[in-house]
C-alpha atoms as an extended CHARMM CRD file, in Angstrom:
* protein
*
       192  EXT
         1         1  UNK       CA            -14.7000000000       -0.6270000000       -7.4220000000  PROA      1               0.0000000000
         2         2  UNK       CA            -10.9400000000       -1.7320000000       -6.6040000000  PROA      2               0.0000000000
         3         3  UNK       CA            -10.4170000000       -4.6420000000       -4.0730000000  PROA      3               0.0000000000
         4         4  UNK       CA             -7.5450000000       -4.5040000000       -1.7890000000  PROA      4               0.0000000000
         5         5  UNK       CA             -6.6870000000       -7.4570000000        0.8260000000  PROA      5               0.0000000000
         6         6  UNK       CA             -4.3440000000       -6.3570000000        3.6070000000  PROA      6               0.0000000000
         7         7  UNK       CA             -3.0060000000       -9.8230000000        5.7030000000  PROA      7               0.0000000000
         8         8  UNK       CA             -2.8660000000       -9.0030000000        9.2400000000  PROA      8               0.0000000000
         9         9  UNK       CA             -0.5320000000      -11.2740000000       11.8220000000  PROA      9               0.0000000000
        10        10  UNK       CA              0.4900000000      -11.2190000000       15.0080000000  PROA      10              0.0000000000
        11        11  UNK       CA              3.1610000000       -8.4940000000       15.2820000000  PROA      11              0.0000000000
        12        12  UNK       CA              1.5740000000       -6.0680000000       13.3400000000  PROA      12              0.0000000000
        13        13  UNK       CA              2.5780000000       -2.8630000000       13.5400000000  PROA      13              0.0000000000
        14        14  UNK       CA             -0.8540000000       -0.7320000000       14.1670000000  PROA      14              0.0000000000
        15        15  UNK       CA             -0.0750000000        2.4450000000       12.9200000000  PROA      15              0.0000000000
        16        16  UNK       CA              0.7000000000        0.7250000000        9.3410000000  PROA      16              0.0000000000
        17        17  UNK       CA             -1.9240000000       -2.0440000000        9.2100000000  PROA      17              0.0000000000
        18        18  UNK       CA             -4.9940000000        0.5350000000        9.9800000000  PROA      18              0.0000000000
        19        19  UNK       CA             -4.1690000000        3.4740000000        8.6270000000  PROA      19              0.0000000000
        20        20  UNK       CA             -4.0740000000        2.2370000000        4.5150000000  PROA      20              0.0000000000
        21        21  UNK       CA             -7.4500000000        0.9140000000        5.7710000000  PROA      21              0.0000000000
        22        22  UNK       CA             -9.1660000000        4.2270000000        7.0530000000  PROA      22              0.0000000000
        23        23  UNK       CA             -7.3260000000        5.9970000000        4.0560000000  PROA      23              0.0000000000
        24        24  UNK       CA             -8.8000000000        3.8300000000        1.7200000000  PROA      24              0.0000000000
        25        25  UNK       CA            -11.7610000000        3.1790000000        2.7920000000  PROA      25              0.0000000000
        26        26  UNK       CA            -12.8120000000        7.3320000000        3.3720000000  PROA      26              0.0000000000
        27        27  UNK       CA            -11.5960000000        7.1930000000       -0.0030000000  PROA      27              0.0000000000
        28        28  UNK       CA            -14.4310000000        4.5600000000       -0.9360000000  PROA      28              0.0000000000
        29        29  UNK       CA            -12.1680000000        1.7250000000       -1.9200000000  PROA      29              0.0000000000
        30        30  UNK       CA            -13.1520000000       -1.4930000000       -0.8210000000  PROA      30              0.0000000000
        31        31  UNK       CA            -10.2640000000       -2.9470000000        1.2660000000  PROA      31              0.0000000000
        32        32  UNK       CA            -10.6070000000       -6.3120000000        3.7540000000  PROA      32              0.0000000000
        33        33  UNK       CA             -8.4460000000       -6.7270000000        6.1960000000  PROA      33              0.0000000000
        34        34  UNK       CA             -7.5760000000      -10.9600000000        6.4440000000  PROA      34              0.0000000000
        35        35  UNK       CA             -6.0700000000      -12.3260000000        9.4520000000  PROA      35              0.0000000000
        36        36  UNK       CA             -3.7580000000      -15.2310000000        9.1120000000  PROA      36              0.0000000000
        37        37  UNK       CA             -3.5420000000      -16.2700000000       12.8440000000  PROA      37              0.0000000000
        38        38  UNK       CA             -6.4960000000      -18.5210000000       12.1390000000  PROA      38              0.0000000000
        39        39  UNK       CA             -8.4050000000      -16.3320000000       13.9940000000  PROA      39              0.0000000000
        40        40  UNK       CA            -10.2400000000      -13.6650000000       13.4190000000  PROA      40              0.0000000000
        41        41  UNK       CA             -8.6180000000      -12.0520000000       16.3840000000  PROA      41              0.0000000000
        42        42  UNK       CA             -5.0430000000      -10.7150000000       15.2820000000  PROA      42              0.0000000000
        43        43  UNK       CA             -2.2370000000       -9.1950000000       18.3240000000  PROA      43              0.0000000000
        44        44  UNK       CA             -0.6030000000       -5.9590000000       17.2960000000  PROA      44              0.0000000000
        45        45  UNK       CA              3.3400000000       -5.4220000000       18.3150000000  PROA      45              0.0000000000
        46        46  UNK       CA              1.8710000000       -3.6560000000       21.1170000000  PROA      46              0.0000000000
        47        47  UNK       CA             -0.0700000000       -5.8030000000       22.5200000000  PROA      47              0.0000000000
        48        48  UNK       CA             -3.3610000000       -4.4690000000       20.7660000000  PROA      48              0.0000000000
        49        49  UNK       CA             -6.0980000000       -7.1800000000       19.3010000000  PROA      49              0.0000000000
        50        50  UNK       CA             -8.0980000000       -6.1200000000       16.9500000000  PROA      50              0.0000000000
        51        51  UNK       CA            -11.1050000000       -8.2760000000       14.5390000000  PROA      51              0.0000000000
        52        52  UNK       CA             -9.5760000000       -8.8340000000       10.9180000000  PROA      52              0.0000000000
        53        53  UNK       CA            -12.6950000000       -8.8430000000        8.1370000000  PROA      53              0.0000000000
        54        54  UNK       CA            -11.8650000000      -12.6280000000        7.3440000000  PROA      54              0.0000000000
        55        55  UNK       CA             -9.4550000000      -15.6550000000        7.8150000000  PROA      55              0.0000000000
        56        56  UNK       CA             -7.3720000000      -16.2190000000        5.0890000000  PROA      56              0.0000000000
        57        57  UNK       CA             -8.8600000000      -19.5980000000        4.8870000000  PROA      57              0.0000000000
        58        58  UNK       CA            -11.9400000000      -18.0380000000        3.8170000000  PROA      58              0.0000000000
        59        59  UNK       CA            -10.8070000000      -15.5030000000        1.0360000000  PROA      59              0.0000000000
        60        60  UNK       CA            -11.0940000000      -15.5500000000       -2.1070000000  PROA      60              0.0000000000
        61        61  UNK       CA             -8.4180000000      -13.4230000000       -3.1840000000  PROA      61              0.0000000000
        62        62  UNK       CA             -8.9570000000      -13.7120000000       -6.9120000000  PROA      62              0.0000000000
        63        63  UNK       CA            -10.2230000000      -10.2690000000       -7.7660000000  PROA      63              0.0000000000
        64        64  UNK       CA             -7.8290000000       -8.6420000000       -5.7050000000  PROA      64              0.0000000000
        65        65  UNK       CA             -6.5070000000       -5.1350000000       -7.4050000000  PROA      65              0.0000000000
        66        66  UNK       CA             -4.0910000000       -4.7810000000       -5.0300000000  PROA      66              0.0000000000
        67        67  UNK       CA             -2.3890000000       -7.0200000000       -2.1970000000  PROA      67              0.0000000000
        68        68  UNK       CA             -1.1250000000       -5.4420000000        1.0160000000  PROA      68              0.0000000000
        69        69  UNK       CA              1.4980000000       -6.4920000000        3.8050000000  PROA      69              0.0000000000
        70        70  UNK       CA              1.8250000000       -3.8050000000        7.0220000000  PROA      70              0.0000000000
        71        71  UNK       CA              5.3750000000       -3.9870000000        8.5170000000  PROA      71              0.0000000000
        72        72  UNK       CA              6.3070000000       -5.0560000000       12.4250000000  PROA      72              0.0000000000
        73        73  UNK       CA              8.1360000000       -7.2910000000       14.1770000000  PROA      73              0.0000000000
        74        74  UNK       CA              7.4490000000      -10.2400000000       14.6390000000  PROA      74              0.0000000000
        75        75  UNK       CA              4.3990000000       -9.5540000000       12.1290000000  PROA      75              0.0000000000
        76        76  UNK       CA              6.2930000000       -9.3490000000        9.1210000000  PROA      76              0.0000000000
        77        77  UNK       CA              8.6180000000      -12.3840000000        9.8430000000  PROA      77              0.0000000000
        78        78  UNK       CA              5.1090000000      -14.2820000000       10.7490000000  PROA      78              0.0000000000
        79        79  UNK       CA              3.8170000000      -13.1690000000        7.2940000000  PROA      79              0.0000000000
        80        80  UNK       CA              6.6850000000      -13.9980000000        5.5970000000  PROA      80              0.0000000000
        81        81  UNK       CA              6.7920000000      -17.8570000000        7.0040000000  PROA      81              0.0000000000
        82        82  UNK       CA              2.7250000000      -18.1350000000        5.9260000000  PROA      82              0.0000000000
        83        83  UNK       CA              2.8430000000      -20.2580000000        2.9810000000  PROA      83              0.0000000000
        84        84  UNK       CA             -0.0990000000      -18.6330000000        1.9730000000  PROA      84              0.0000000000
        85        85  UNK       CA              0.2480000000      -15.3810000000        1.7830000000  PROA      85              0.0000000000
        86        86  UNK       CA              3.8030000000      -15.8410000000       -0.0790000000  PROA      86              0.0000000000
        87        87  UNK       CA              2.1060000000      -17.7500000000       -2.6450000000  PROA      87              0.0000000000
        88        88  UNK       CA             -0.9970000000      -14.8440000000       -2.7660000000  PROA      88              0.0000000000
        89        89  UNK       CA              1.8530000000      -12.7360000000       -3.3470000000  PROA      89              0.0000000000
        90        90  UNK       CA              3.7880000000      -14.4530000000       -6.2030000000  PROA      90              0.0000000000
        91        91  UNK       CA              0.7690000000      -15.1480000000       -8.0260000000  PROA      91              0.0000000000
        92        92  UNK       CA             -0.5110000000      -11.1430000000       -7.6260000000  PROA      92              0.0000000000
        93        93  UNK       CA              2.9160000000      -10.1390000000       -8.8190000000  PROA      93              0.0000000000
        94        94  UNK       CA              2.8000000000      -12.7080000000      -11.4630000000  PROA      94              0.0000000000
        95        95  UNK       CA             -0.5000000000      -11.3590000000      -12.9270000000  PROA      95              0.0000000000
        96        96  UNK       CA              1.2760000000       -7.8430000000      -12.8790000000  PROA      96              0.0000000000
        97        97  UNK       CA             -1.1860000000       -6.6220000000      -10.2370000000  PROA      97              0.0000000000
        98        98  UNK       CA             -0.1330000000       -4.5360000000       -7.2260000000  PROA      98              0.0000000000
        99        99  UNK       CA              1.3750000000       -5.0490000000       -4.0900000000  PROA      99              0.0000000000
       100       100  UNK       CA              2.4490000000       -2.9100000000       -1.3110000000  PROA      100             0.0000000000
       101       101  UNK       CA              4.2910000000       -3.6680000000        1.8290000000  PROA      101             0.0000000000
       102       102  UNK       CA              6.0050000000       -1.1090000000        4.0050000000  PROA      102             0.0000000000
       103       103  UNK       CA              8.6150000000       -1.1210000000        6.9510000000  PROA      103             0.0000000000
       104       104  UNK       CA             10.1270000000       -4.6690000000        7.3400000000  PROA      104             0.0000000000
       105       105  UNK       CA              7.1990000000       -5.8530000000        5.3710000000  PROA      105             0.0000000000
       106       106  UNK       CA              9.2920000000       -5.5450000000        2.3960000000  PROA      106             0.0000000000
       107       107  UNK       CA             11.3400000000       -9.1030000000        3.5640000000  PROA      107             0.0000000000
       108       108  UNK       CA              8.3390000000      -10.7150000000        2.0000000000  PROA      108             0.0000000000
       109       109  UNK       CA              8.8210000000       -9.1130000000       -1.7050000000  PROA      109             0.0000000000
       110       110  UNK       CA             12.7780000000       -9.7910000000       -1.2930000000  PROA      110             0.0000000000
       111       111  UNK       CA             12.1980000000      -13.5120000000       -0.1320000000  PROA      111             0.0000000000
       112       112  UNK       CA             10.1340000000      -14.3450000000       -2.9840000000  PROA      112             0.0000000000
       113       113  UNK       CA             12.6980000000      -12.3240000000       -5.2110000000  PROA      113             0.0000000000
       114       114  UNK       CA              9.7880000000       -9.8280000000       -6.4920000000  PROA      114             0.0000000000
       115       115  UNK       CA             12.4680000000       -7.0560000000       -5.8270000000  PROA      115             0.0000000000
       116       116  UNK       CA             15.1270000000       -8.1890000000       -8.1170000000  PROA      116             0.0000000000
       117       117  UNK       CA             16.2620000000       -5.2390000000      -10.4370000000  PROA      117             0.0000000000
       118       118  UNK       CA             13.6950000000       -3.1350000000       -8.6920000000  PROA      118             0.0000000000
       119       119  UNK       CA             14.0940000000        0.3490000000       -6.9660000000  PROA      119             0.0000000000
       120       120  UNK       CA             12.2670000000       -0.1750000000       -2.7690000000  PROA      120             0.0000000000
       121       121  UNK       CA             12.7510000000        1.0340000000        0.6380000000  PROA      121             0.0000000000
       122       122  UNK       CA             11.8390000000       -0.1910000000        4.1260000000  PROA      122             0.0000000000
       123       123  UNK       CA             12.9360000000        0.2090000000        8.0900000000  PROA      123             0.0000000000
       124       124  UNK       CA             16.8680000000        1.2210000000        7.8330000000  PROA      124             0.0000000000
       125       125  UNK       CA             18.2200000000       -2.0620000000        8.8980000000  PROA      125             0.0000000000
       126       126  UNK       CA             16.0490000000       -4.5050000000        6.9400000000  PROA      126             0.0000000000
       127       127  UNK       CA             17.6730000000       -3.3490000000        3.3750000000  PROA      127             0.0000000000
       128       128  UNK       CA             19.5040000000       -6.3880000000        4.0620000000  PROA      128             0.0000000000
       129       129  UNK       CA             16.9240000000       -8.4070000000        3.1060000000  PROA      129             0.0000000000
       130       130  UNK       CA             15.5300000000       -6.9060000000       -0.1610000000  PROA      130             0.0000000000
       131       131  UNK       CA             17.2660000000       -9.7320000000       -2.4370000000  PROA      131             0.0000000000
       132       132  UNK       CA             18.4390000000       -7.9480000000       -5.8840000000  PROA      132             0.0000000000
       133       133  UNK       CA             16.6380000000       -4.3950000000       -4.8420000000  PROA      133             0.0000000000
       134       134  UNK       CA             17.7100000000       -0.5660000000       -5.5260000000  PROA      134             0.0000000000
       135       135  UNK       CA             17.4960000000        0.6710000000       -1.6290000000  PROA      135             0.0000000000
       136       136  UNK       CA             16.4640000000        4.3400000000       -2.2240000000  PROA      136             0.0000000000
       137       137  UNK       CA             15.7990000000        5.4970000000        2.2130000000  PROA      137             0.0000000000
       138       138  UNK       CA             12.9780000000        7.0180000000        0.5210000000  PROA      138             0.0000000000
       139       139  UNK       CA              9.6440000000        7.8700000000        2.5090000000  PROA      139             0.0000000000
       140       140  UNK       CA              8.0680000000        5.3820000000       -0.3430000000  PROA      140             0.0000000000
       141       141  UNK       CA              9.4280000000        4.0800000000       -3.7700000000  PROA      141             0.0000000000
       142       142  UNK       CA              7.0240000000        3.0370000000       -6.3870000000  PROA      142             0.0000000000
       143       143  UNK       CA              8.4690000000        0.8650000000       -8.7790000000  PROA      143             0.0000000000
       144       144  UNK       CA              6.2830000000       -0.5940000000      -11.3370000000  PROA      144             0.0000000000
       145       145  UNK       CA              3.4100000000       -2.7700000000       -9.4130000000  PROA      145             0.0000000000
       146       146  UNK       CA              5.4980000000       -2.3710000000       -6.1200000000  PROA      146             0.0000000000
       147       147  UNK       CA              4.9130000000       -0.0020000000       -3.6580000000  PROA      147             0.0000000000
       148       148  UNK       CA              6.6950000000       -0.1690000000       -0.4890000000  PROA      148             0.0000000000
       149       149  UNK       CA              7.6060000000        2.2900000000        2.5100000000  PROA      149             0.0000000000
       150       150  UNK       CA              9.7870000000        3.1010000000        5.0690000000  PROA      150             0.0000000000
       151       151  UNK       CA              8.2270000000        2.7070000000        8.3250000000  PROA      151             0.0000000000
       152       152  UNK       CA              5.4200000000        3.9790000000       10.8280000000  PROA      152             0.0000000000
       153       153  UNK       CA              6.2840000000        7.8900000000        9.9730000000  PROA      153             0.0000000000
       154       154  UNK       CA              5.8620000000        7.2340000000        6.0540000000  PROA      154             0.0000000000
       155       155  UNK       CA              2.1810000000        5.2430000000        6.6070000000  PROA      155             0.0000000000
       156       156  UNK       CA              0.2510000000        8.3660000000        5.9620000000  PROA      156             0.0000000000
       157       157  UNK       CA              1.9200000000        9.1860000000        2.7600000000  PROA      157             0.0000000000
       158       158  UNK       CA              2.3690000000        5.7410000000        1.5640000000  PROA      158             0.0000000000
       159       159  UNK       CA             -1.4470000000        5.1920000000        2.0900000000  PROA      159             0.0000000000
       160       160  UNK       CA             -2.3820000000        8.2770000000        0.1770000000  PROA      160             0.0000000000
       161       161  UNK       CA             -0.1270000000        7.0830000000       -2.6550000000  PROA      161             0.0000000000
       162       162  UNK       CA             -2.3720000000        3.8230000000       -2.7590000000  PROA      162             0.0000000000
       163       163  UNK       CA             -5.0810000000        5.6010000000       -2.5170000000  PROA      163             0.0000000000
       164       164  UNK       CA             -4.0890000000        7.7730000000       -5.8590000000  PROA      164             0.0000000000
       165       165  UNK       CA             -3.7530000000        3.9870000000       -7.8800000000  PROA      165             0.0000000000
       166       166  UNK       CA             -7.7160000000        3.8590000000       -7.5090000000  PROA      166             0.0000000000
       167       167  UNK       CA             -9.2390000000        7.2030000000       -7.8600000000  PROA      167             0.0000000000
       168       168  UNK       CA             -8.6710000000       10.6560000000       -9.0330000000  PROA      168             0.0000000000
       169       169  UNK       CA             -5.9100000000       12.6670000000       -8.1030000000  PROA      169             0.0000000000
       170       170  UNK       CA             -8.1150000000       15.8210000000       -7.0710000000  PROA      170             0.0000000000
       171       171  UNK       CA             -9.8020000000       13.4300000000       -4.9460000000  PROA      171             0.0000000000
       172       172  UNK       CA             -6.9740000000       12.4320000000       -3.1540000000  PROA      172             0.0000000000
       173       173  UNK       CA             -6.0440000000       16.0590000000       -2.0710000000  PROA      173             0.0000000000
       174       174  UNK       CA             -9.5000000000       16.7980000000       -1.3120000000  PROA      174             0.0000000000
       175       175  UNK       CA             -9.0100000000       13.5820000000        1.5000000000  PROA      175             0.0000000000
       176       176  UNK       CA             -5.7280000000       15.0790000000        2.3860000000  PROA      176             0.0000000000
       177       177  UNK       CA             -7.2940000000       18.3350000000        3.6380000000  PROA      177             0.0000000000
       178       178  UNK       CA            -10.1420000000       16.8800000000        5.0050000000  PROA      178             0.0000000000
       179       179  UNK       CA             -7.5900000000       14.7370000000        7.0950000000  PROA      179             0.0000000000
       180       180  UNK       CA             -5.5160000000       17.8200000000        7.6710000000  PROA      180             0.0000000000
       181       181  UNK       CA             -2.8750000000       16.0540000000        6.4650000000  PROA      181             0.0000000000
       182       182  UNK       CA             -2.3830000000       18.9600000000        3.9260000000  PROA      182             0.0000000000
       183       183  UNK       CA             -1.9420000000       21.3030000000        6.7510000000  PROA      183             0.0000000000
       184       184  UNK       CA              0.8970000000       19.0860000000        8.7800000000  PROA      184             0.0000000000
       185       185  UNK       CA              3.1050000000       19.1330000000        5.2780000000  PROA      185             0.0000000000
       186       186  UNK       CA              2.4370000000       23.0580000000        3.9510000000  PROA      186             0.0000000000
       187       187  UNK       CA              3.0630000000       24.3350000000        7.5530000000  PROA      187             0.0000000000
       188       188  UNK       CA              6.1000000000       22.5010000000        8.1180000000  PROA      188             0.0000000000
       189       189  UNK       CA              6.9880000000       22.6030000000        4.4530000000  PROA      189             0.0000000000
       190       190  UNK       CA              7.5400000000       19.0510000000        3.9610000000  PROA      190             0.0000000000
       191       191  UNK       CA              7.8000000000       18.3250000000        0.0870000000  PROA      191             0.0000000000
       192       192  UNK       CA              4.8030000000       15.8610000000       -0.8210000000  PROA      192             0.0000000000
């Protein structure tokens, strides 16, 4: 089964840390969310706290499959300045194993210079800070190990595209109907 870690700091935004973790986990991946407050308690960008799985302190991110940074301000700034997490990062992306951030997440990847020569998107205003990237405005760009995505209204489709990395394809639709998901794009013929 495919491990996914998904670092969780103050600032999150909610819609974009928890929904890759209900996708994934209906879709029987095993994903942990890991606080880096040193808490387990971790404050949302609006004003939500919510229990993380672990402290960062106590993970053992080894076998992670795939690495995960939710956008929100100032949660993505506060993941960014963890030395931590940047170095989980650059050694996942050294390894060739995946990574996904999405919104102004993405500052992370650019910081670390993960994005150079690489196609990625994020929240219109922080392509500023995707050092050496191809901004595409796209809902979600998937270039190589990278995944990253534009902001709260892309979470649903950038978690489903995750979700496809791990398990079968037909699988993934059948999730998207049971979610109704399927519905909300036919009906309003949104091209997904």
């Amino acid at each position: 089964m495919a491990k996914v870690y998904e670092f969780l700091a103050n600032g999150f935004e909610e819609i974009e840390g928890l929904a890759p973790v209900d996708i994934l986990r209906r879709g029987g991946i095993d994903i942990k969310t890991v606080s880096v407050t040193g808490s387990e308690f971790v404050e949302t960008s609006h004003g939500i706290t919510i229990k993380a799985d672990m402290l960062f302190e106590d993970a053992d991110l080894s076998d992670a499959d795939m690495l995960l940074l939710p956008g929100g301000m100032p949660g993505s700034t506060n993941l960014c300045e963890h030395e931590g997490v940047r170095r989980a990062v650059a050694e996942q992306n050294a390894k060739g194993k995946r990574i996904g951030a999405i919104c102004a997440a993405p500052m992370v990847l650019g910081s670390l210079g993960i994005l150079k020569g690489k196609k990625a998107t994020c929240s219109p205003g922080f392509e500023k800070y995707l050092t050496g990237a191809e901004y595409t405005a796209e809902l979600f760009t998937v270039d190589g190990n990278i995944i990253t995505g534009e902001g709260p209204a892309a979470t649903l489709p950038y978690a489903y595209e995750i979700l496809s990395f791990f398990i079968e394809s037909n699988k993934v639709e059948e999730l998207k109907e049971k979610m109704q998901f399927k519905h909300l794009i036919e009906e309003n013929e949104i091209p997904f």
